[in-house]
C-alpha positions, 0 to 999 in steps of 0.5 A: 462307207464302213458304217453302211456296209456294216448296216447294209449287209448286217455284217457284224459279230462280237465277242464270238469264240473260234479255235483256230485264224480259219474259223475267224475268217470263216465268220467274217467271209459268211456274213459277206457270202450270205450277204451277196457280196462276195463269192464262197471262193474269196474265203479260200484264197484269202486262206490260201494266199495266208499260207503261201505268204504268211499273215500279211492280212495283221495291219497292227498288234491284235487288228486283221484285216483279212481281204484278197483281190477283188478277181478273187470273188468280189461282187460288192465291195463291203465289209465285216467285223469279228471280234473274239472273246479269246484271241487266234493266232497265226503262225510264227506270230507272237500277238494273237488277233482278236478283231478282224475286219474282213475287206472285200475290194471291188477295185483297188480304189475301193480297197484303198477308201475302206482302208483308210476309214478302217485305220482312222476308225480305230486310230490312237496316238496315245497307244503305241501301236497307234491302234485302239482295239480297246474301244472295239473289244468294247462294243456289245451290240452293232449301234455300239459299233456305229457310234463308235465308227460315228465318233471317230469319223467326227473328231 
């Protein structure tokens, strides 16, 4: 599910410099808007929701995944993923954020699949944060991603 929206919606961009949390969810949620899966509102209450409750959108030290509900404006659901050349960071918190992947949930089964994929993507038992954002800061180009995403899924 994770690959193909990836490829599907041509939803990836690395090494990308932002200066502040916005813009880097900005780059994600315009891949998915010009993509047709999501509405320009998921972007503005993904940000709102983020000022109202914090930055519930951090699963781990340095990994985002930003995403609000699917009433919110999801068409499809799909994802996209950013990664920064220079980590953001949200207010109060210590760890700055250099990947996101933006979820966009057409329902909460949905939402739930493709959270699962994204932590057995990138997990580590041997980092302890249980998260491997190495071998994604790593990528250079989209078939690096799919490779990487082919091998996790594989293991």
């Amino acid at each position: 599910m994770l690959k193909e929206s990836l490829i599907e919606n041509n939803s990836i961009l690395l090494n990308q410099k932002v200066s502040n949390w916005k813009e880097a969810i900005k780059l994600g949620t315009d891949l998915l808007i010009k993509a047709g899966t999501i509405e320009p509102r998921y972007y503005d209450h993904i940000v709102g929701n983020i000022e109202k409750m914090g930055p519930y959108i951090i699963l781990a030290p340095g990994l985002a995944m930003p995403h609000a509900r699917p009433e919110e404006g999801v068409i499809k659901t799909s994802f996209a993923l950013v990664t920064l050349s220079e980590p953001v960071y949200f207010d109060g918190e210590d760890e700055g954020v250099s990947v996101l992947i933006t979820l966009a949930g057409s329902d909460s089964d949905k939402h739930m699949e493709g959270l699962m994929e994204i932590t057995q993507t990138l997990d580590d038992e041997e980092s302890d944060t249980g998260v491997n954002l190495d071998k994604v800061l790593a990528c250079k180009t989209p078939e690096d991603v799919y490779a990487m995403i082919d091998a996790a899924l594989n293991a």
